[in-house]
GULUM-895575 format. One line per 5 residues: their letters; for each residue x, y, z of N, C-alpha, C, O. Coordinates in Angstrom, 2 decimals. Example, Ala and Ser with C-alpha at 12.3 -4.5 7.8 and 13.67 -1.06 7.14 Angstrom:
REM residues 2
as	13.19,-5.69,7.80,12.30,-4.50,7.80,13.20,-3.30,7.80,14.24,-3.32,8.46 | 12.85,-2.25,7.08,13.67,-1.06,7.14,12.90,0.03,7.87,13.41,1.14,8.04
This chain:
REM residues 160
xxxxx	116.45,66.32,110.26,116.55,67.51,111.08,115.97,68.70,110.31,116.32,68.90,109.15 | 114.96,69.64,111.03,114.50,70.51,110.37,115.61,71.71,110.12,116.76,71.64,110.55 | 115.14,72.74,109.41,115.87,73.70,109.45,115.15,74.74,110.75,113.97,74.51,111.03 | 115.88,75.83,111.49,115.41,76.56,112.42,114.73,77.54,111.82,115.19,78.06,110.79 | 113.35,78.00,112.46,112.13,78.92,111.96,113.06,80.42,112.19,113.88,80.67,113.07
xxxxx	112.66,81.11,111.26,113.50,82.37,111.44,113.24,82.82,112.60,112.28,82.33,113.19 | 113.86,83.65,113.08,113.85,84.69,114.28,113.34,86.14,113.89,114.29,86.76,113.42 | 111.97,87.03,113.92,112.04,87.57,114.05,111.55,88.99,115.20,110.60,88.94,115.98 | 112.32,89.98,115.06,112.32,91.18,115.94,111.48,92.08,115.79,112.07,93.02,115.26 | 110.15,92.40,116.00,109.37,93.28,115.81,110.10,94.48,116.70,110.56,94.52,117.85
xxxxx	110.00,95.31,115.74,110.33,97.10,116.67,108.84,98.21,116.25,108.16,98.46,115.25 | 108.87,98.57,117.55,107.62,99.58,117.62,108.07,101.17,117.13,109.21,101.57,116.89 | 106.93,101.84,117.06,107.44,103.23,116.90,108.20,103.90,118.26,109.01,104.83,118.25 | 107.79,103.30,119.22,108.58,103.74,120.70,109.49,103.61,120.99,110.17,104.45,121.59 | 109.87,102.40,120.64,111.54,101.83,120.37,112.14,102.42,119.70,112.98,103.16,120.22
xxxxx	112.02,102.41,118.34,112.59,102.79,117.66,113.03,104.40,117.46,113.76,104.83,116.57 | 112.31,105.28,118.70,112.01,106.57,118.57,112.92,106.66,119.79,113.73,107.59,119.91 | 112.75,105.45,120.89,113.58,105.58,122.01,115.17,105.18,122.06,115.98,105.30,122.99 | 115.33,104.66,120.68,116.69,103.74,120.54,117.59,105.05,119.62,118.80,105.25,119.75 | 116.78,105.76,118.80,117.22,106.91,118.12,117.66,107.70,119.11,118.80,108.12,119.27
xxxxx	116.61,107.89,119.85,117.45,109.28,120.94,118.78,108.85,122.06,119.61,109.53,122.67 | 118.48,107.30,121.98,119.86,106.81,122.89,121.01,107.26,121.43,122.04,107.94,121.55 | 120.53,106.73,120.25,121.99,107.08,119.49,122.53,108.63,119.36,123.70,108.96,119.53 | 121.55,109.41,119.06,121.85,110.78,119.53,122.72,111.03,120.99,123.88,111.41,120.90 | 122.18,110.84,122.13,123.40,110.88,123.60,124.81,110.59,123.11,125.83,111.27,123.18
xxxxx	124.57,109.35,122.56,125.95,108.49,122.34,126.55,109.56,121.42,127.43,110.31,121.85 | 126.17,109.63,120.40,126.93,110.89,119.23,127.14,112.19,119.62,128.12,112.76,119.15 | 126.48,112.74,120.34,126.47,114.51,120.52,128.01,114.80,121.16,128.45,115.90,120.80 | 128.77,114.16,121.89,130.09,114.69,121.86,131.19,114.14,121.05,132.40,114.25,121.26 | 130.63,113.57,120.18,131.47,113.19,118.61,131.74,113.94,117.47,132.54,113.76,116.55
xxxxx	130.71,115.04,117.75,130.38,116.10,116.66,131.47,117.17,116.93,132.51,116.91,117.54 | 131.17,118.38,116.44,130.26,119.17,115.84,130.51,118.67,113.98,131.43,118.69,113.16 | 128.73,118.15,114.05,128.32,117.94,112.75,127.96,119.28,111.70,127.32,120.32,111.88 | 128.71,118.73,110.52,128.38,119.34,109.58,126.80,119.28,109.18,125.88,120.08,109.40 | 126.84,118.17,108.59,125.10,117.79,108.48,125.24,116.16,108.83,126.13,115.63,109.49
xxxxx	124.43,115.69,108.37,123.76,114.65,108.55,123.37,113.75,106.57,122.88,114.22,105.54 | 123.82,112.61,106.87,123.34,112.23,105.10,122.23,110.20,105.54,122.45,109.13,106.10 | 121.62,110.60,105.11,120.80,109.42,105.89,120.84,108.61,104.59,120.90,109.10,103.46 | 120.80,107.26,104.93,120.78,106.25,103.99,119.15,105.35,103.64,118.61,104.38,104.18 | 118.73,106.33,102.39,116.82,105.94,102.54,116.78,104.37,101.98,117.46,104.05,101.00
xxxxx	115.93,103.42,102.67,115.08,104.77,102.63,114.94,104.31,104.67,114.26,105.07,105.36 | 115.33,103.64,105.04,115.59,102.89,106.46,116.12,103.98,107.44,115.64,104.26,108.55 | 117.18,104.55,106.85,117.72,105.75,107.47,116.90,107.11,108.05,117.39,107.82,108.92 | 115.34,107.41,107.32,115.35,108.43,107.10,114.72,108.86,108.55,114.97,109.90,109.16 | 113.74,107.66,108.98,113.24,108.35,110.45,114.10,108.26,111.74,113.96,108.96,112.75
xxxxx	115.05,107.23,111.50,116.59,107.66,112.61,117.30,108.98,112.14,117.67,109.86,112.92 | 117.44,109.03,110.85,118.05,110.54,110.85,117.32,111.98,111.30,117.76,113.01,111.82 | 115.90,111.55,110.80,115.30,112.89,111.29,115.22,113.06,113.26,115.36,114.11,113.87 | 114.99,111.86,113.79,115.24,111.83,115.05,116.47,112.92,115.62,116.42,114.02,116.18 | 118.04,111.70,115.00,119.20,112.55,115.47,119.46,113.80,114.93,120.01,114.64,115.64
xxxxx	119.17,114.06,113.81,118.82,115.37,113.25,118.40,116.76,114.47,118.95,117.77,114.91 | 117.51,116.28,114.57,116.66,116.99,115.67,117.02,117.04,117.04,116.61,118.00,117.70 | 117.86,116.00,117.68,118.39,115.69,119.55,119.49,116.49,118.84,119.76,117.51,119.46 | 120.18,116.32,117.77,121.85,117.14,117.81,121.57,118.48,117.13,122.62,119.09,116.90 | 120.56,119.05,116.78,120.01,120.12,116.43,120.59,120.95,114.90,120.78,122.08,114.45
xxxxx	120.71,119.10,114.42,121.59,119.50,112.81,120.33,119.57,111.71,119.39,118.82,111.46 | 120.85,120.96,111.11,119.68,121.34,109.92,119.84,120.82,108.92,118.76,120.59,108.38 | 121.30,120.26,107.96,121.54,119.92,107.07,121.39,118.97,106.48,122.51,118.71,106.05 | 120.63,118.11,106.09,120.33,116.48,105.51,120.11,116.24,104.31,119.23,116.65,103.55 | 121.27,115.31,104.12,121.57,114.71,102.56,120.66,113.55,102.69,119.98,113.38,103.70
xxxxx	120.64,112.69,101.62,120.21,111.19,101.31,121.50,110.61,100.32,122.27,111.37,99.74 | 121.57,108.96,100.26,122.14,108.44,99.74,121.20,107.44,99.44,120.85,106.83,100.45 | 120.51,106.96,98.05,119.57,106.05,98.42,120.24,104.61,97.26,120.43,104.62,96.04 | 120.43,103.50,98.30,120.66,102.41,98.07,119.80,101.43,98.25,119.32,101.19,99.36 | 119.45,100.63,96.98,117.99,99.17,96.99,119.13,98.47,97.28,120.18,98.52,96.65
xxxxx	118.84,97.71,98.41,118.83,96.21,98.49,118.44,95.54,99.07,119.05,94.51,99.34 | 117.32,95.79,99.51,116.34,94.62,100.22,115.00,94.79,99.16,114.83,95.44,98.13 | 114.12,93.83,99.98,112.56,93.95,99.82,111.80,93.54,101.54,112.42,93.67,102.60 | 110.42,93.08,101.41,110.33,93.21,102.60,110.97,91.76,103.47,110.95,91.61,104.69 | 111.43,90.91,102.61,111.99,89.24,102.88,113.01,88.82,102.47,113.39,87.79,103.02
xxxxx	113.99,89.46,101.23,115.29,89.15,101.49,116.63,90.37,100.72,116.30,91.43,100.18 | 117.70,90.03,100.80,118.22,90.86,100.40,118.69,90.62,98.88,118.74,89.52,98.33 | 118.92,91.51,98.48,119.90,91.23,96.99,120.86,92.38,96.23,121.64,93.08,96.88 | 120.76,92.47,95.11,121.76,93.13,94.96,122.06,94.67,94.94,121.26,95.39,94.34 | 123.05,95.18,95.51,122.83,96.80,95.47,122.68,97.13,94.47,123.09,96.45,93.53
xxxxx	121.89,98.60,94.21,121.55,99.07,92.88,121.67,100.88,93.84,120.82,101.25,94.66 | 122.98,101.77,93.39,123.14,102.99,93.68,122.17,103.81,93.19,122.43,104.10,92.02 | 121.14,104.33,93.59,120.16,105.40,93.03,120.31,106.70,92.91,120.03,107.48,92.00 | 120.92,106.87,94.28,121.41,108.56,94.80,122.81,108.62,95.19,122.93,108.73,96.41 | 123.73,108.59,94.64,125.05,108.91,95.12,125.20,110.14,96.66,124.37,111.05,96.76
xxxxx	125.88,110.03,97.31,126.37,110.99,98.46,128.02,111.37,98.40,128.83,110.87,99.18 | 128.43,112.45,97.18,129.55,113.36,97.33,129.77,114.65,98.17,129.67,115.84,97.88 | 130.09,114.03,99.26,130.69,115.31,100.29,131.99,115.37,100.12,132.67,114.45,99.65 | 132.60,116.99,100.68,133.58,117.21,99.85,134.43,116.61,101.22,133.83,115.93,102.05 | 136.05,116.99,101.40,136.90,115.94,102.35,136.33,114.81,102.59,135.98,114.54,103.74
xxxxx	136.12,113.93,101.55,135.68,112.57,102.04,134.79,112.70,103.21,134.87,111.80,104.05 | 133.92,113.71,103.43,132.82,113.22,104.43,133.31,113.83,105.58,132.40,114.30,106.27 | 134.42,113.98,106.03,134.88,114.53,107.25,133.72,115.28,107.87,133.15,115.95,107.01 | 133.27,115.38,108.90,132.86,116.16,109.99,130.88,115.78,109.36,129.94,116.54,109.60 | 130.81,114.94,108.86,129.31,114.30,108.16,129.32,113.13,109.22,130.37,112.64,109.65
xxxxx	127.97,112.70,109.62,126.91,111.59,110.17,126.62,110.90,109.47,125.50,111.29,109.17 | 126.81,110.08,108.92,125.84,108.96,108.50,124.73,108.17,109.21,125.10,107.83,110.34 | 123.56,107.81,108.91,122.46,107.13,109.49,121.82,106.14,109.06,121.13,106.45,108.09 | 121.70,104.72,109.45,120.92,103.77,108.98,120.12,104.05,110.06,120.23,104.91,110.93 | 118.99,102.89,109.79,118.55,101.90,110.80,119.24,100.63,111.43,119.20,100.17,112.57
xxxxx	120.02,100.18,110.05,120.88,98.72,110.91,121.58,98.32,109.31,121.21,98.35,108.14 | 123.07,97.87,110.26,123.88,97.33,109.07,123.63,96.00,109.90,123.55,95.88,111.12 | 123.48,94.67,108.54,123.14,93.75,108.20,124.58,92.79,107.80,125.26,92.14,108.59 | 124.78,92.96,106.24,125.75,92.54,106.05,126.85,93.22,105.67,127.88,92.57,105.47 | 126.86,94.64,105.50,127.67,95.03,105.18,127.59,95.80,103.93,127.87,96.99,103.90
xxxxx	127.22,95.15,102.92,127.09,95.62,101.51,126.82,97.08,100.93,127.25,97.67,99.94 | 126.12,97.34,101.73,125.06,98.90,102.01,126.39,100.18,102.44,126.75,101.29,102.04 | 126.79,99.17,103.47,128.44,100.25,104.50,129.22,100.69,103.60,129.71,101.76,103.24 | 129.23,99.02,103.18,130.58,99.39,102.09,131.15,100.58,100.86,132.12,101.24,100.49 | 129.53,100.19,100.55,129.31,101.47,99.38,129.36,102.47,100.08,130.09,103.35,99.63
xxxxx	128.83,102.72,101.10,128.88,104.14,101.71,130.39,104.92,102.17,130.89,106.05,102.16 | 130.61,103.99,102.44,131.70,104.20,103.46,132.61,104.32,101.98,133.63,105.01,102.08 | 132.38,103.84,100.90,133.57,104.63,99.79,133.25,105.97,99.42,134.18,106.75,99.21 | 132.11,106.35,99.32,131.56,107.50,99.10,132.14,108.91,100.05,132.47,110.04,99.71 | 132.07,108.12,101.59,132.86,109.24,102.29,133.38,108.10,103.52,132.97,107.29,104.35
xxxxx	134.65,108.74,102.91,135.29,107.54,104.20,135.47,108.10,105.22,135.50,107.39,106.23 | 135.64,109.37,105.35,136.30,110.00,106.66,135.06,110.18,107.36,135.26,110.36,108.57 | 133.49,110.21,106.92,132.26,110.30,107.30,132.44,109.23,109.09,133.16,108.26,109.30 | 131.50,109.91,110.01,131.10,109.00,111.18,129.88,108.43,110.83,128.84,108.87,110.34 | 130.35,107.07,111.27,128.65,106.20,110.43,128.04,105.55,111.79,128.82,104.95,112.52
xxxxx	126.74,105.64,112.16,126.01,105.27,112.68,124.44,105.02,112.90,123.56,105.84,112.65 | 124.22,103.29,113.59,123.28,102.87,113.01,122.24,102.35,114.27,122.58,101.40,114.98 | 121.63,102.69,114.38,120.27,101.89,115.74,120.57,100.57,115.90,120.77,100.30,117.09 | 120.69,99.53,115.05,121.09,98.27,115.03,122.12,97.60,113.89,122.03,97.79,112.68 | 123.22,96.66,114.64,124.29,96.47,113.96,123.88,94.34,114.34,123.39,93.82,115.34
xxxxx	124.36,93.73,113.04,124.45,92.31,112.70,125.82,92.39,112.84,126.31,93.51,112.68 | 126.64,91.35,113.15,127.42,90.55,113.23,128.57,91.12,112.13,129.63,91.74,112.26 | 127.74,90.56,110.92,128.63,90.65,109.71,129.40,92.28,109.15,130.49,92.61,108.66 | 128.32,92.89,109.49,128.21,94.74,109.59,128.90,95.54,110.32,129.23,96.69,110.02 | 129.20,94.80,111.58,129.01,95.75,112.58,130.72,96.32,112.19,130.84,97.53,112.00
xxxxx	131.83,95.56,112.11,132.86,96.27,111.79,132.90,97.91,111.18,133.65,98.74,111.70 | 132.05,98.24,110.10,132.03,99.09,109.32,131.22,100.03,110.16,131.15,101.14,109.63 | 130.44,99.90,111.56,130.09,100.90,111.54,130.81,101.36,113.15,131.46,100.61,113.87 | 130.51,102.67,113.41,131.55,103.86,114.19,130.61,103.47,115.63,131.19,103.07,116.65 | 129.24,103.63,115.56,128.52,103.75,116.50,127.00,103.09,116.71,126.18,103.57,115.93
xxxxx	126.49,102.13,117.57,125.21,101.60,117.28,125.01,101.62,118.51,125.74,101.91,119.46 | 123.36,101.10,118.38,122.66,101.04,119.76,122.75,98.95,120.06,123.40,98.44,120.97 | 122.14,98.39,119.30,121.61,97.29,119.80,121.96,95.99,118.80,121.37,95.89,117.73 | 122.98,94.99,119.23,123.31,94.49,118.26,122.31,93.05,118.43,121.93,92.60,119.51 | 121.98,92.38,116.85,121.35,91.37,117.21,121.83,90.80,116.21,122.42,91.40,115.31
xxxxx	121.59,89.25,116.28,121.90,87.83,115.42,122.19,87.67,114.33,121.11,87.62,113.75 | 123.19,87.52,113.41,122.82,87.57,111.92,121.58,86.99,111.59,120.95,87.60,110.72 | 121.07,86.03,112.03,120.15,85.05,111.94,118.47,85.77,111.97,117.40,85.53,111.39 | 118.93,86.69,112.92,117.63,87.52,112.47,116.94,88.59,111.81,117.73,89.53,111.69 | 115.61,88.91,111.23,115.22,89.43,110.31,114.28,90.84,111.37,113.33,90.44,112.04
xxxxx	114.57,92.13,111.41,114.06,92.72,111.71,113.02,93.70,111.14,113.27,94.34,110.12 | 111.71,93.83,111.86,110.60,94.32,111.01,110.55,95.33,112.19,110.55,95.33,113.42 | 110.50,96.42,110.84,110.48,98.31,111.56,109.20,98.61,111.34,108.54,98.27,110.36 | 108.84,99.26,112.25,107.41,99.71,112.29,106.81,100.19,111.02,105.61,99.98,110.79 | 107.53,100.77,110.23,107.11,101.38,108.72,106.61,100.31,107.72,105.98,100.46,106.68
xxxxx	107.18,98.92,108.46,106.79,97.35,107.43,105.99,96.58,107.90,105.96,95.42,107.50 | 104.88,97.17,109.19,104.52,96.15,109.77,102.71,96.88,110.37,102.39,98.04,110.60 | 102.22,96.09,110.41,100.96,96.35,111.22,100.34,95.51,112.33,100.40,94.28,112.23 | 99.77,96.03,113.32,99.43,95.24,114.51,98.57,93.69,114.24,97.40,93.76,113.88 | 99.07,92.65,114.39,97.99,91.19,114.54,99.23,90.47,115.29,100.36,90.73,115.70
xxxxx	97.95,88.99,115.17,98.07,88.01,116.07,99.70,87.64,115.50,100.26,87.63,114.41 | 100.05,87.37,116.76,102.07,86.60,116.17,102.05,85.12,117.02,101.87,84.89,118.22 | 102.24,84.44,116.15,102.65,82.74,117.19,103.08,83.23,118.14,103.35,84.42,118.31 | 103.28,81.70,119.42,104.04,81.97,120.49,105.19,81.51,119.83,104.99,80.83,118.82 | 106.76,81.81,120.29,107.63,81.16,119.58,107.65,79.19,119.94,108.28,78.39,119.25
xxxxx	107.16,78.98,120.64,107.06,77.20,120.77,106.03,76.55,119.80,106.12,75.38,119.41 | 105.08,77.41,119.46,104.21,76.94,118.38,105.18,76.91,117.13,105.26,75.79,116.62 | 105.83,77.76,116.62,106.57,77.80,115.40,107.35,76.88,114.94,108.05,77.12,113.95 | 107.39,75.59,115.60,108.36,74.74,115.38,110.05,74.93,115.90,110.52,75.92,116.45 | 110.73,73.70,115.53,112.16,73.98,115.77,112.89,73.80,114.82,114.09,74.01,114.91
C-alpha cells in the first residue's frame, strides 16, 4: 500500500486578500484594539490587511522560525512580543495555526491577547480565538509569497 500524495492548497493574492478582509468583519466588534502584533514572517500581509479594515495604526512583530518552505521544525524565538497586561486589548495575526507550537509560544507571551488567524489545522485550532477557513492537518498550504504561476498535475495523475 502506497503512502497518500500530499494534499496541497495553493492560495492566490485574491484570496488571501479576500479571506483577510472576511477576518477583519469577523473581528471589528471584538475590539477596540490597542494595536495589532503580527507573527512574521506569515503574519505580516494578514496583519497589514486587518490593520488597515480595523483602522489600527499600531503594529508590533513577534518573529518565530519554524518552518522552511517543506517542513516544520523546531521553534527558535527571534523577536520576543512583551505587551504590558498580558496583551489585553492586543490582536494577534497569523496566516494559519498548524500545529500549535507557534500559538503556544505566543499565547505565553500575552495570554489575555485575541489571537487570530486566516487558516486554522486541526491540531491548532484550539489555541486560536478567531479564523476564517479551516483545513486538514494533512495538508500543506502554499501562500502566494512561496509560490509562482506553472503547470500543477491533475490530482488523479499524482497517484494514490
Amino acid at each position: 500500500m502506497s503512502e497518500a500524495p500530499p494534499k496541497y492548497f495553493p492560495v492566490s493574492w485574491e484570496e488571501l486578500h479576500r479571506n483577510a478582509k472576511a477576518l477583519s468583519w469577523r473581528l471589528l466588534d471584538k475590539g477596540p484594539w490597542i494595536g495589532i502584533c503580527a507573527i512574521t514572517r506569515g503574519g505580516l500581509v494578514p496583519a497589514g490587511i486587518v490593520a488597515r479594515e480595523l483602522n489600527v495604526r499600531l503594529i508590533e512583530t513577534v518573529s518565530i522560525s519554524s518552518y522552511d518552505h517543506t517542513k516544520i521544525r523546531e521553534s527558535n524565538i527571534l523577536k520576543p512580543f512583551n505587551p504590558p497586561n498580558g496583551g489585553e486589548g492586543w490582536l494577534i495575526v497569523d496566516d494559519l495555526v498548524d500545529t500549535g507550537k507557534t500559538a503556544k509560544i505566543v499565547r505565553e507571551m500575552a495570554p489575555k491577547a485575541h489571537f487570530a488567524t486566516i487558516y486554522a489545522k486541526p491540531a491548532g485550532r484550539p489555541l486560536v480565538d478567531t479564523f476564517i477557513t479551516e483545513v486538514s492537518q494533512d495538508t500543506w498550504i502554499h501562500f502566494p509569497w512561496d509560490i509562482e504561476l506553472q503547470y500543477s498535475k491533475p490530482i488523479a495523475e499524482m497517484g494514490r
